[in-house]
C-alpha positions as a LaTeX table, in Angstrom:
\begin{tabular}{lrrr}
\hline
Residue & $x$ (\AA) & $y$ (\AA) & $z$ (\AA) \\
\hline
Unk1 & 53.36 & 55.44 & 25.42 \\
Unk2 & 50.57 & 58.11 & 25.80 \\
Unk3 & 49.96 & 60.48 & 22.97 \\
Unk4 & 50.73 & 63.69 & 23.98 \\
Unk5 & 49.59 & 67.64 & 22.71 \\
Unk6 & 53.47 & 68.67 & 22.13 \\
Unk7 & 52.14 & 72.17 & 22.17 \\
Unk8 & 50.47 & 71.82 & 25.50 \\
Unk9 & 53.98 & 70.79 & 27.32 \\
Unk10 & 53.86 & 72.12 & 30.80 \\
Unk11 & 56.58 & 75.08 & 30.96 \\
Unk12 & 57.54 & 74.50 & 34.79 \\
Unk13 & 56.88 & 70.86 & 36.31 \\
Unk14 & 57.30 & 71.07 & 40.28 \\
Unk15 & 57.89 & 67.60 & 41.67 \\
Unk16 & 57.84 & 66.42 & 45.37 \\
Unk17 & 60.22 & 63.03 & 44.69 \\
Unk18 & 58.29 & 60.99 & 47.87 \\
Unk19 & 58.87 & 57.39 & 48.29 \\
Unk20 & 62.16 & 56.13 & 48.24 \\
Unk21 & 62.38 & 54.92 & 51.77 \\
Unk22 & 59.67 & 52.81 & 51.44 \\
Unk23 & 60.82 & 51.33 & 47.98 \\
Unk24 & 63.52 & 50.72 & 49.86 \\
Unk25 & 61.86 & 48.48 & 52.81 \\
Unk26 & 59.61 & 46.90 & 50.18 \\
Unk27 & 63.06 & 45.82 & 48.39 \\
Unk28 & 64.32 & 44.61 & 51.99 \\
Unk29 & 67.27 & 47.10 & 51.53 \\
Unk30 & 68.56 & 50.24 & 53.84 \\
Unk31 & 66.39 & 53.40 & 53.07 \\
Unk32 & 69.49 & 55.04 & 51.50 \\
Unk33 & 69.05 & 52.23 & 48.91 \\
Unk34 & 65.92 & 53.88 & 47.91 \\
Unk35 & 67.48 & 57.07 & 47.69 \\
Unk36 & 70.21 & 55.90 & 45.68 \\
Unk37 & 67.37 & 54.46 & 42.65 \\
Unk38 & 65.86 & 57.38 & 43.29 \\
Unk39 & 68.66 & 58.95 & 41.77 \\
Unk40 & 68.85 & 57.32 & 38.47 \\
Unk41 & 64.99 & 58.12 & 38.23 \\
Unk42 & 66.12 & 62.09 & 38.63 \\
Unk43 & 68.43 & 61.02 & 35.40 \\
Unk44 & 65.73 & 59.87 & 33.42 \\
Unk45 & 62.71 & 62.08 & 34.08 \\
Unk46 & 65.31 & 64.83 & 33.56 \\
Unk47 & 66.20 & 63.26 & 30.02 \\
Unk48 & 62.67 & 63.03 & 29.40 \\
Unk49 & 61.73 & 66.68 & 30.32 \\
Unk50 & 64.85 & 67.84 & 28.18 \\
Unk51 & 63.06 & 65.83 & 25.60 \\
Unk52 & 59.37 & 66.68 & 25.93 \\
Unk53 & 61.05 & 70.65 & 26.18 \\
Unk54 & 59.77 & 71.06 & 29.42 \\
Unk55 & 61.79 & 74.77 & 30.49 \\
Unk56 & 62.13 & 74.05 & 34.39 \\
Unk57 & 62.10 & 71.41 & 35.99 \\
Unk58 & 62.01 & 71.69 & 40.07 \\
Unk59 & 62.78 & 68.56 & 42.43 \\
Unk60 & 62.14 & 68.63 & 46.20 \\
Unk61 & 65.36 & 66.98 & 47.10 \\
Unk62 & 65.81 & 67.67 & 51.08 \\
Unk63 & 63.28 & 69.43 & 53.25 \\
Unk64 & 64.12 & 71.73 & 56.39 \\
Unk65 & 62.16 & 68.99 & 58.20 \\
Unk66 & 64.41 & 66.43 & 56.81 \\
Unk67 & 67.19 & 67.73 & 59.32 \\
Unk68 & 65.42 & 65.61 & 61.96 \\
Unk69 & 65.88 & 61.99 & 60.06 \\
Unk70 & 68.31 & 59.79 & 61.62 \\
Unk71 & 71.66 & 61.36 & 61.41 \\
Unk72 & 73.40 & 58.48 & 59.31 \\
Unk73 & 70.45 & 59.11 & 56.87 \\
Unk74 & 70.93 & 62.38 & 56.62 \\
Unk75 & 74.77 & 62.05 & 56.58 \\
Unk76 & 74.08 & 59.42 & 53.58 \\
Unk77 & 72.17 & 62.09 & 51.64 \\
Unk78 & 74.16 & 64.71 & 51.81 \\
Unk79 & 76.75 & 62.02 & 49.74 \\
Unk80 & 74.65 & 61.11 & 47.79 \\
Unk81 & 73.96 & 64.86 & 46.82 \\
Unk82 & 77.81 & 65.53 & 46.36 \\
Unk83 & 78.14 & 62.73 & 44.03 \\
Unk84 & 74.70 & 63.79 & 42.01 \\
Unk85 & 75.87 & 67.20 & 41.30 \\
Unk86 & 79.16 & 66.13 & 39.72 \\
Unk87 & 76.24 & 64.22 & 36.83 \\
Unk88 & 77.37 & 65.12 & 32.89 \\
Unk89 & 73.81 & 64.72 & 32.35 \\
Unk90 & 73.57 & 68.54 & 33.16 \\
Unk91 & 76.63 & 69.63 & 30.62 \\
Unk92 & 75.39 & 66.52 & 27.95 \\
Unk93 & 71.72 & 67.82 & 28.00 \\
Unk94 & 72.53 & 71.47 & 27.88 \\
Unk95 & 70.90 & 72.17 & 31.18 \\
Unk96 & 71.33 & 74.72 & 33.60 \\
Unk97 & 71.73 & 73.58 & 37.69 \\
Unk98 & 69.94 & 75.75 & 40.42 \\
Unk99 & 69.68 & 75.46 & 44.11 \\
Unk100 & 67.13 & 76.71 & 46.72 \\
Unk101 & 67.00 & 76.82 & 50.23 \\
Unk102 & 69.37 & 77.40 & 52.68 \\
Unk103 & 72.54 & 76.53 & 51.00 \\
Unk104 & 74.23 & 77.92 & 53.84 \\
Unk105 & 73.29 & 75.07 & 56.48 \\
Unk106 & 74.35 & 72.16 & 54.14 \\
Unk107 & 78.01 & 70.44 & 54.57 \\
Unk108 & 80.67 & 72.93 & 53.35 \\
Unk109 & 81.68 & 70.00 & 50.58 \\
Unk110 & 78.38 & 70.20 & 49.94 \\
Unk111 & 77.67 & 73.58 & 49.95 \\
Unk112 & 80.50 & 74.21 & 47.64 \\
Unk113 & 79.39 & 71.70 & 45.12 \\
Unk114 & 75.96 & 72.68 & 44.41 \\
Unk115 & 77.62 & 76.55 & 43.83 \\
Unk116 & 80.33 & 75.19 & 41.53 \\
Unk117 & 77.47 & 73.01 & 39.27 \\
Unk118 & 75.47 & 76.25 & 39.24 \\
Unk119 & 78.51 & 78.30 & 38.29 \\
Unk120 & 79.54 & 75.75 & 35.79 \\
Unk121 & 76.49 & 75.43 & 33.90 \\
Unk122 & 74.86 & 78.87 & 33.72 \\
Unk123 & 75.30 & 79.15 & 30.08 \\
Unk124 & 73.31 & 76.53 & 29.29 \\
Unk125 & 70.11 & 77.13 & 27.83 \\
Unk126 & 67.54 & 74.09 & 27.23 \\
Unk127 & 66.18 & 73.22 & 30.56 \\
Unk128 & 66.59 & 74.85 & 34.14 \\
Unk129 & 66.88 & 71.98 & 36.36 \\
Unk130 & 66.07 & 73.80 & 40.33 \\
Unk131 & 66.78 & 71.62 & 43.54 \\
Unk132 & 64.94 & 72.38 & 46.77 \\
Unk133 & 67.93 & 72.04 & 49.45 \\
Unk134 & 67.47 & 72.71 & 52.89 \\
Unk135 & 64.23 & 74.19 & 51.26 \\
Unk136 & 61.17 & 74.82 & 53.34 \\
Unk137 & 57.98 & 77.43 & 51.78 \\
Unk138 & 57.98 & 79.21 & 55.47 \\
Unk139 & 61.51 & 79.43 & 55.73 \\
Unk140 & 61.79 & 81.22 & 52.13 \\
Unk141 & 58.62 & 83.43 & 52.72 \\
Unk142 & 60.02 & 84.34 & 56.04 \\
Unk143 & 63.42 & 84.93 & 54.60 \\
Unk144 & 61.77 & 87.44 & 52.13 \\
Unk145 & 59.62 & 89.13 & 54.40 \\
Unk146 & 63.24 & 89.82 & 56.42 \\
Unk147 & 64.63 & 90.73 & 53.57 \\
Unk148 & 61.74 & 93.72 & 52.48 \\
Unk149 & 61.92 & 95.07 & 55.74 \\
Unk150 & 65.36 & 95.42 & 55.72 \\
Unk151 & 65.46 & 97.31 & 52.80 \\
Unk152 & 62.93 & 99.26 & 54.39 \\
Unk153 & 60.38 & 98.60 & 51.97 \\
Unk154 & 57.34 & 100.88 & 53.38 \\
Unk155 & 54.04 & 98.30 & 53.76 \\
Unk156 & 52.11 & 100.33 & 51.33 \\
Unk157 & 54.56 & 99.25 & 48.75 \\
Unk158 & 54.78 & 95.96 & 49.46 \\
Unk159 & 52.52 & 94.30 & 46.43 \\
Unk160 & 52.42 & 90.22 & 45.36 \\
Unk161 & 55.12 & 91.49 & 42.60 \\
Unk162 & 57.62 & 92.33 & 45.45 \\
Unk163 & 57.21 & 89.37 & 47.71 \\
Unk164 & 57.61 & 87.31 & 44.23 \\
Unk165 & 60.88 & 89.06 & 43.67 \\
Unk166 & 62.60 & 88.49 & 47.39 \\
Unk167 & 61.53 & 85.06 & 46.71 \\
Unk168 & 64.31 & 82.37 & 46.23 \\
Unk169 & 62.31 & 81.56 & 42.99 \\
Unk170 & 61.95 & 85.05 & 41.40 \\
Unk171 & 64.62 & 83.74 & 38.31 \\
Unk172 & 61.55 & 81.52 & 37.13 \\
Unk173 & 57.76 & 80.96 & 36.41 \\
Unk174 & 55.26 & 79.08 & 39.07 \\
Unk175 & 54.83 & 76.17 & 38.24 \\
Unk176 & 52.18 & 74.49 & 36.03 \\
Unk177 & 52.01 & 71.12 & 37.28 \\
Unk178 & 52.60 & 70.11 & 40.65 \\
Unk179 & 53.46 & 65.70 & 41.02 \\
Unk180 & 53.54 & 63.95 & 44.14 \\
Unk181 & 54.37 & 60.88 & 44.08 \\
Unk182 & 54.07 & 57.82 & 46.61 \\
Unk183 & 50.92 & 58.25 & 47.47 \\
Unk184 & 50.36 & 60.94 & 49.85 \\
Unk185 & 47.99 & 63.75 & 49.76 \\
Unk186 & 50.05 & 67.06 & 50.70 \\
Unk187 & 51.70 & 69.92 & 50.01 \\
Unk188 & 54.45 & 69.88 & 52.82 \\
Unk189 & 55.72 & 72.93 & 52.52 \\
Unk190 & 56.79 & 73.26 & 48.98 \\
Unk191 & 55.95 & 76.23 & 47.18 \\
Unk192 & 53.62 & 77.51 & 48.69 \\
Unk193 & 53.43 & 80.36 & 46.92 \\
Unk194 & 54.21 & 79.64 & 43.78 \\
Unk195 & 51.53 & 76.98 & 43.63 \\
Unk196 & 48.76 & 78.85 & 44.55 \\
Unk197 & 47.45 & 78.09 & 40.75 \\
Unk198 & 49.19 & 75.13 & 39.72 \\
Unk199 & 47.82 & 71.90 & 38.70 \\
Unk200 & 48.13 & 69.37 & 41.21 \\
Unk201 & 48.61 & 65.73 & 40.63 \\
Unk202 & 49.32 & 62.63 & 43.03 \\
Unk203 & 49.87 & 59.01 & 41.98 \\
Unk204 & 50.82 & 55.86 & 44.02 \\
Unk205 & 54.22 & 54.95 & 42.85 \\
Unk206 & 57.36 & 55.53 & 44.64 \\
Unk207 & 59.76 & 57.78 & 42.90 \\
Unk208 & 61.95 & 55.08 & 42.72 \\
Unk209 & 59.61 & 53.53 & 39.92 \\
Unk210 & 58.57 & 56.39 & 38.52 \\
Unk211 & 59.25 & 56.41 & 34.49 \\
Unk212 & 58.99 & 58.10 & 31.45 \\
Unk213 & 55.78 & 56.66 & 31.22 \\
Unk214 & 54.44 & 58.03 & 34.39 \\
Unk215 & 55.40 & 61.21 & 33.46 \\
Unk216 & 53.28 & 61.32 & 30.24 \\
Unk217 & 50.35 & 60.20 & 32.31 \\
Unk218 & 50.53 & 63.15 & 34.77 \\
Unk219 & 51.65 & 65.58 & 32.08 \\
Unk220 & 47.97 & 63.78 & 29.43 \\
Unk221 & 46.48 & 64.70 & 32.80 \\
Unk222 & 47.52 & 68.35 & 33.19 \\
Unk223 & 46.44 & 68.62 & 29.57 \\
Unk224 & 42.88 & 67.45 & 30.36 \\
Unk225 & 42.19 & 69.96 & 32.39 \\
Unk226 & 41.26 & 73.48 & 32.29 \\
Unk227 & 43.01 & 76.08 & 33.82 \\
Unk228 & 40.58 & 79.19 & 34.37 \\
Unk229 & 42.85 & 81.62 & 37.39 \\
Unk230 & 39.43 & 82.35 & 38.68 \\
Unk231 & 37.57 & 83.02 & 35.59 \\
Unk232 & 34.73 & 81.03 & 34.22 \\
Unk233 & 34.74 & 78.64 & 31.00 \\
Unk234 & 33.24 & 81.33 & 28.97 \\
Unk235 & 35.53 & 83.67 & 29.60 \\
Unk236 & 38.50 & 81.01 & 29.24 \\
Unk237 & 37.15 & 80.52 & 25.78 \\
Unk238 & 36.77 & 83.91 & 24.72 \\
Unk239 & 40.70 & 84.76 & 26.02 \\
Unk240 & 41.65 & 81.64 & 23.81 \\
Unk241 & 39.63 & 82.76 & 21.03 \\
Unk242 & 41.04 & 86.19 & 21.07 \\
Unk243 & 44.79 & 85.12 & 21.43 \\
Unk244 & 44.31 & 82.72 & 18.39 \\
\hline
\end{tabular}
């Protein structure tokens, strides 16, 4: 396992879970298959973050877009969601369950579940673990923009510290690190926002397959890097020197 700088831990990992329909077809099993693994690899990478002490943790789990799959695949996920939220891992790992996106569309079952877990677990206090559900970046930034002009916010006023707050996001940090996994090169509409200085980081494997030790080799990654929000090195070094 990678050696990693336990004081260099990434507060918020973002994490766009891509690949389980084509783990699936490589497996010669029905793309809800994939889903399914993909599942138990939520379980473990959320073990590991709880472990690593990693503060929030947020999974693209259903896109807007993702309304147009097949309907039996979409029926099949939205199962597979009620049955993920009843998990003890959140109560055994002392981690607290949020949702964005428009809860409103999903199933009512649904719906109802992902409120309850949030409910249920909003005491707990080690790790924030944030689905995207029915999540899109345009719908939420669209949704806020609605929102300030309904409270009749005047545009003067309106500053990146108010659009942050109308955000679906505003009870948490951006995130640090951004993973991708299964091989594509994109955003797709998550986060947009909240991104604009996070680390990005793409890798092959299908989320199906993607471990503990994965994870340490995106997060020895992150740590490689410097992060300078516009400034140069210099100036990077002197901050560092002056906060030490």
């Amino acid at each position: 396992m990678i050696e990693l700088d336990r004081n260099h831990i990434p507060t918020h990992i973002a994490i766009t879970m891509d690949g389980n329909g084509r783990w699936a077809k490589r497996q010669g099993l029905p793309r809800l298959a994939g889903h399914t693994q993909g599942v138990e690899t939520v379980r473990k990478i959320t073990a590991e973050c709880v472990r690593l002490g990693v503060k929030f943790l947020t999974l693209y789990t259903f896109s807007i877009e993702n309304w147009n799959r097949p309907a039996d695949e979409v029926a099949g996920l939205m199962q597979l969601t009620l049955d993920s939220v009843e998990d003890e891992i959140f109560m055994k790992n002392d981690v607290r369950f949020r949702a964005i996106g428009d809860i409103d569309r999903l199933p009512k079952a649904v719906g109802e579940a992902v409120r309850g877990l949030a409910e249920r677990t909003r005491n707990n206090k080690t790790m924030t673990v944030v689905i995207a559900l029915s999540y899109s970046s345009r719908w939420e930034l669209t949704k806020a923009m609605q929102d300030i002009v309904r409270e009749g916010i005047s545009p003067d006023a309106i500053t990146e510290d108010v659009i942050s707050r109308h955000l679906a996001t505003n009870f948490m940090p951006d995130p640090d690190l951004l993973i991708r996994t299964g091989g594509e090169f994109r955003i797709s509409n998550y986060l947009l926002w909240q991104a604009a200085y996070s680390e990005l980081y793409f890798c092959d494997t299908f989320w199906p397959d993607f471990d503990e030790e994965c994870l340490h080799i995106a997060i020895a990654d992150y740590q490689n890097r410097e992060r300078r929000y516009g400034k140069t090195s210099e100036q990077v070094q002197e901050d560092s020197e002056t906060q030490a």
